[in-house]
C-alpha positions as CSV (number, residue, x, y, z in Angstrom):
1,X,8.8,-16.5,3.2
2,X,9.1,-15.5,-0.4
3,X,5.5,-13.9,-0.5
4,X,6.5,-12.1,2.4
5,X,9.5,-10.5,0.8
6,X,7.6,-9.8,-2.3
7,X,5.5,-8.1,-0.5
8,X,8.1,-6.2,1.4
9,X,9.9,-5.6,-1.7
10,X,6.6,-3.9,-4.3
11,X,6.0,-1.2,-1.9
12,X,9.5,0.5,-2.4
13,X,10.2,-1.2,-6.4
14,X,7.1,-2.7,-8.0
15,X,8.8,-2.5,-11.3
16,X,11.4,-4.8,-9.8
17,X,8.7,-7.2,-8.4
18,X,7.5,-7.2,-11.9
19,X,10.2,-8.3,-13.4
20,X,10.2,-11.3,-10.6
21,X,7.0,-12.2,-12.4
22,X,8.1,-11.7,-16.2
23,X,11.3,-14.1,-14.9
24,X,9.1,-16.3,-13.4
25,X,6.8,-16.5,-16.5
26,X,9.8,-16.3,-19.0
27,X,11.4,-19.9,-17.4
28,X,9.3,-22.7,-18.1
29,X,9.5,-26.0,-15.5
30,X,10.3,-29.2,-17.7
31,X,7.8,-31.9,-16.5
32,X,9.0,-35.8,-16.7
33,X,7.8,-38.1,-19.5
34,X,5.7,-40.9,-19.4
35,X,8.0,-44.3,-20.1
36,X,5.4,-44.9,-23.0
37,X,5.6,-41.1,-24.6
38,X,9.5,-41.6,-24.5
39,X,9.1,-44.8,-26.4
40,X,6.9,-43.0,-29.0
41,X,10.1,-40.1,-29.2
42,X,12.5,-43.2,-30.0
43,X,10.6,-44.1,-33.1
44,X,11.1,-40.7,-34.9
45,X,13.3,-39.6,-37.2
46,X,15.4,-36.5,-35.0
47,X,16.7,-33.4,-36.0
48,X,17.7,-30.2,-34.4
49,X,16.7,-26.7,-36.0
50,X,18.7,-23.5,-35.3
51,X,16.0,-20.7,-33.6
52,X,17.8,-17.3,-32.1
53,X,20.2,-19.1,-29.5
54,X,18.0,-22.0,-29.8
55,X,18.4,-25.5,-30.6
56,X,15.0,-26.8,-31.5
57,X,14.3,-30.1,-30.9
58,X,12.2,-31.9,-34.5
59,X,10.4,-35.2,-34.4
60,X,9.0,-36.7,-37.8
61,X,7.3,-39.7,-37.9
62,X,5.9,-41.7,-41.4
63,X,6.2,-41.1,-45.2
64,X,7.1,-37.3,-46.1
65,X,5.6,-37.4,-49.2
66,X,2.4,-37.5,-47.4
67,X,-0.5,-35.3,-45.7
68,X,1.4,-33.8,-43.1
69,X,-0.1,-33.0,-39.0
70,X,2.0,-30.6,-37.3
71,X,1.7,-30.8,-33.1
72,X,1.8,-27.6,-31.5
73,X,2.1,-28.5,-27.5
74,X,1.7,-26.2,-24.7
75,X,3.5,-23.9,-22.1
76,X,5.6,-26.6,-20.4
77,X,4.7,-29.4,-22.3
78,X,6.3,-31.2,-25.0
79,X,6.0,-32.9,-28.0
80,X,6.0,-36.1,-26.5
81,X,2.6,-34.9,-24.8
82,X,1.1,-36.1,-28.4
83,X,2.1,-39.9,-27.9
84,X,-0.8,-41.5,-27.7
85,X,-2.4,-39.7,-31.5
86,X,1.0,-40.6,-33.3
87,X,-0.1,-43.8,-34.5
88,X,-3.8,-43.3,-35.4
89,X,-2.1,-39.9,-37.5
90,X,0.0,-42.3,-39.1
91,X,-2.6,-44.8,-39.3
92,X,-5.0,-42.1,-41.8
93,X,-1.3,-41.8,-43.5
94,X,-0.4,-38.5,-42.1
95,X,3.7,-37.2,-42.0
96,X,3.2,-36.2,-37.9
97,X,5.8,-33.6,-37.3
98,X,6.4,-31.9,-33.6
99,X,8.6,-29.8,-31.7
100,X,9.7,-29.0,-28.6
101,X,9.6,-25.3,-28.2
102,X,12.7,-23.5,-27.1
103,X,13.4,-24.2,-23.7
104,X,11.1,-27.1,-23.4
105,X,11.6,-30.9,-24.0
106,X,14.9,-31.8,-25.1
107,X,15.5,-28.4,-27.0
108,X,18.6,-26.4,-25.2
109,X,17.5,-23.9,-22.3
110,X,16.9,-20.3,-22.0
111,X,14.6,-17.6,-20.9
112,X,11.6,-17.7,-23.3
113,X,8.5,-16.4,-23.6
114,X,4.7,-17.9,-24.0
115,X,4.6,-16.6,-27.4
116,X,8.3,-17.2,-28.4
117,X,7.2,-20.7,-29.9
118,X,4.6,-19.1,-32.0
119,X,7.2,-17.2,-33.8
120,X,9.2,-20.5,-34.3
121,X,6.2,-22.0,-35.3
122,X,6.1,-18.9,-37.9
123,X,9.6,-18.9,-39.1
124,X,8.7,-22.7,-40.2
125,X,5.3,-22.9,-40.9
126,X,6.1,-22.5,-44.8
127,X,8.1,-25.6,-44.7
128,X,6.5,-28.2,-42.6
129,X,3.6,-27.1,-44.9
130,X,0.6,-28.7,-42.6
131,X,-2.4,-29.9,-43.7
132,X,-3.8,-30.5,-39.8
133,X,-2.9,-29.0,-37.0
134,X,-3.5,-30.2,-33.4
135,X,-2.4,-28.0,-30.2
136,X,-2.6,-28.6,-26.7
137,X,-3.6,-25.9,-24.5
138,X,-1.2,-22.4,-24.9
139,X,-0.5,-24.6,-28.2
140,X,-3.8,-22.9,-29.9
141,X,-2.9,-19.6,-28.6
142,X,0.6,-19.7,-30.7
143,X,-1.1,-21.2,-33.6
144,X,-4.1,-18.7,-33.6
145,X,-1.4,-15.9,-33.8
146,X,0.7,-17.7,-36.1
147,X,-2.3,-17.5,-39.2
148,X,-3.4,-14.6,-37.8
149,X,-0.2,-12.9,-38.8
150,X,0.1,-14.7,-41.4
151,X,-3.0,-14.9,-43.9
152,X,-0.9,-16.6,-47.1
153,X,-1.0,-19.6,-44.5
154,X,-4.2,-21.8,-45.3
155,X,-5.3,-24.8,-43.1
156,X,-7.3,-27.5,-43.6
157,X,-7.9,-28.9,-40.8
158,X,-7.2,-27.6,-37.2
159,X,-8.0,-29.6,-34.0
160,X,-7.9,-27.3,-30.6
161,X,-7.2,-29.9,-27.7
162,X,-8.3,-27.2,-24.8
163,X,-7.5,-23.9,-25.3
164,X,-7.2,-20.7,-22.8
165,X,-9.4,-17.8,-23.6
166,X,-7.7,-14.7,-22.5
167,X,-3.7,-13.8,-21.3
168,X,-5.3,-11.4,-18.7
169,X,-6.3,-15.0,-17.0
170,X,-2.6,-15.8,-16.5
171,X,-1.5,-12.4,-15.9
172,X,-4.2,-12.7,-12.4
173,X,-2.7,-16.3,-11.9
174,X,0.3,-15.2,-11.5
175,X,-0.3,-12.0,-9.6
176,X,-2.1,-14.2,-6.9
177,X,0.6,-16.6,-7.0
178,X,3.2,-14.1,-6.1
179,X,0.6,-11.9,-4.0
180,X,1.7,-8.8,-5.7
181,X,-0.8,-5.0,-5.7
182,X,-2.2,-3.9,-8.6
183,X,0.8,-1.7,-9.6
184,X,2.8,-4.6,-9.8
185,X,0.0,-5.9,-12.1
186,X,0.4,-2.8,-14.2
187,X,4.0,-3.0,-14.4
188,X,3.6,-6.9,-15.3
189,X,1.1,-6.4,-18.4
190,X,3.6,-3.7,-19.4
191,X,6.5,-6.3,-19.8
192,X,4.0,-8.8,-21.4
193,X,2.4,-5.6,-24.3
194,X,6.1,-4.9,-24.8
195,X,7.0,-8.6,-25.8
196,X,3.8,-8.8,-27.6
197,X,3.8,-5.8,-29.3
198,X,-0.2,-5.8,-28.4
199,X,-3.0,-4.7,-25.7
200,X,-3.3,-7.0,-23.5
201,X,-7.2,-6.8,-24.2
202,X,-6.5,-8.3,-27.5
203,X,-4.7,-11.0,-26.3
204,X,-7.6,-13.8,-26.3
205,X,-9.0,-16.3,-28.2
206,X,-12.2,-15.3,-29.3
207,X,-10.3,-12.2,-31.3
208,X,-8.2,-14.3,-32.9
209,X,-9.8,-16.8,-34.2
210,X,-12.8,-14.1,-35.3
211,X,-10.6,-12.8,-37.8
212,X,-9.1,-16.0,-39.4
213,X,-10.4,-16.6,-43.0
214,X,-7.7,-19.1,-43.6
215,X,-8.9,-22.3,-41.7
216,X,-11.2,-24.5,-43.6
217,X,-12.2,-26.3,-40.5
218,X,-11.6,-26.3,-36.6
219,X,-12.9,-28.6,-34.2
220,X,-12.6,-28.0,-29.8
221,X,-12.0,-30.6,-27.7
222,X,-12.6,-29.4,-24.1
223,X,-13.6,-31.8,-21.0
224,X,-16.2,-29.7,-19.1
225,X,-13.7,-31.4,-16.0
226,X,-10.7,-29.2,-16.9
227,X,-9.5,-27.5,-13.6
228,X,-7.1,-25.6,-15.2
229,X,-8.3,-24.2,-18.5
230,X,-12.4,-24.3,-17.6
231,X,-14.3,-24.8,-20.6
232,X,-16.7,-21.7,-21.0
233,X,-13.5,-19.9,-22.4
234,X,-13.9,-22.6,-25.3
235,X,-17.3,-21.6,-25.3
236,X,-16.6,-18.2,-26.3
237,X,-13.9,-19.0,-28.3
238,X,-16.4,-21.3,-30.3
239,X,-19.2,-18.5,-30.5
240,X,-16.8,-16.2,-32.1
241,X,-15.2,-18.9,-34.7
242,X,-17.5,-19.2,-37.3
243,X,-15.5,-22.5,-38.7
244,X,-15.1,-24.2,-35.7
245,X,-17.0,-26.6,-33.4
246,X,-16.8,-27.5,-29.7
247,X,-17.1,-31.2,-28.5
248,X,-17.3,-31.2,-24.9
249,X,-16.1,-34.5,-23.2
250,X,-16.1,-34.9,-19.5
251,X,-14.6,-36.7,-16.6
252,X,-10.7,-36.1,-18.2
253,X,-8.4,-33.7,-16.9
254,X,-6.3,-31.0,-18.8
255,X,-3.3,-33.6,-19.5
256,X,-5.0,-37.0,-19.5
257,X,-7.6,-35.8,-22.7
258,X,-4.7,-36.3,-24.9
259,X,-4.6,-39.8,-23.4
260,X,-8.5,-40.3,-24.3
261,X,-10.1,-43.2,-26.4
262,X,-12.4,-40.3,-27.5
263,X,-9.4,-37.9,-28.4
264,X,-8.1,-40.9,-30.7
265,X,-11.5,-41.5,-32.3
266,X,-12.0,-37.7,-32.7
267,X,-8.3,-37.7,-35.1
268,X,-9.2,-40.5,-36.5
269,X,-13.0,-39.3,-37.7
270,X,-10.7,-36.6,-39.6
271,X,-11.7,-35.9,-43.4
């Protein structure tokens, strides 16, 4: 029914349709926790940080005067996605800090944007003062723009735990989803350019992390079984990173890598 009055609807207002889409894309659905991530969320230290009509939910875990490993999650995930690498971080003596981006998690609701938690991430980076960062999925997308807009920001150590390739990927997705024309598809990428402030063609992987002189080292971790994110983007994305290096695991799926035995052994191999 609702394709059917979409389709109704972009022949006479495809600008309006469009905005369906932005909405659609601008509300992030809050997925449940596993009882054991939860227990993982009780043993940090909480705190709530003030972002635009945001409050931000932060998570610390072990000795602040140590190495510190930011977790940057993904579009509808949450920090508590990152349960099962808390202790082996804490185990090398790491200070694991996460958040959950604004309208995600336990943070307070409100139309957002995919790229919104990379300018949190921004506004904070300074402070948390990371040593290693590991992101989940549209996670390496905000943290790729964060030092790339940001070159005083040096990294040692960044792990990618799947990672999308190009925006123009989700911009189809969701145009199939909704079953909407190619003006529609126009009108779309116009909303996304103007919340961007880019060309949609630059919005991919392999151009961001090609210019980044400021990470020492970056590691991929893509299962070749990923049915979402399918691993020739991180491919590419490895090609044109001259720091990084792909690992390619297999039989795992796009949520239950960060689950894995070999996810655990590859944070705790870090140097």
């Amino acid at each position: 029914m609702m394709k059917a009055i979409i389709q109704l609807l972009q022949v006479f207002s495809p600008k309006l349709v469009a905005k369906m889409a932005h909405n659609f894309m601008s509300n992030p659905r809050k997925r449940k926790l596993r009882d054991a991530e939860e227990a993982v969320l009780d043993r940090a230290t909480l705190s709530n940080v003030k972002f635009k009509d945001f409050d931000v939910r932060k998570y610390e875990w072990g000795d602040q005067n140590s190495k510190t490993a930011l977790l940057v999650h993904g579009w509808e995930g949450q920090a508590g996605n990152f349960a099962a690498l808390v202790d082996p971080l804490l185990e090398k003596d790491h200070h694991v800090v996460a958040f959950d981006a604004p309208s995600h998690g336990k943070s307070s609701e409100g139309k957002t944007s995919m790229f919104e938690f990379g300018e949190f991430i921004a506004a904070h980076f300074a402070e948390v003062n990371p040593q290693l960062v590991i992101s989940h999925s549209f996670g390496s997308v905000n943290t790729a723009s964060v030092l790339r807009n940001n070159s005083e920001f040096e990294l040692d150590n960044w792990i990618m735990v799947t990672t999308p390739h190009d925006f123009l990927t989700r911009v189809n997705g969701v145009s199939e989803h909704f079953g909407v024309n190619e003006k529609v598809k126009a009108e779309l990428i116009k909303l996304i350019q103007n919340d961007t402030n880019e060309n949609i063609s630059q919005l991919n992987m392999a151009t961001y992390c090609g210019e980044l002189s400021n990470v020492r080292k970056a590691t991929i971790v893509h299962s070749k079984t990923d049915r979402i994110l399918p691993i020739e983007g991180a491919r590419t994305i490895n090609n044109a990173f001259k720091q990084s290096s792909l690992i390619e695991l297999d039989n795992l799926g796009h949520y239950s890598i960060l689950w894995s035995e070999e996810l655990k052994s590859i944070v705790t191999d870090i140097h």
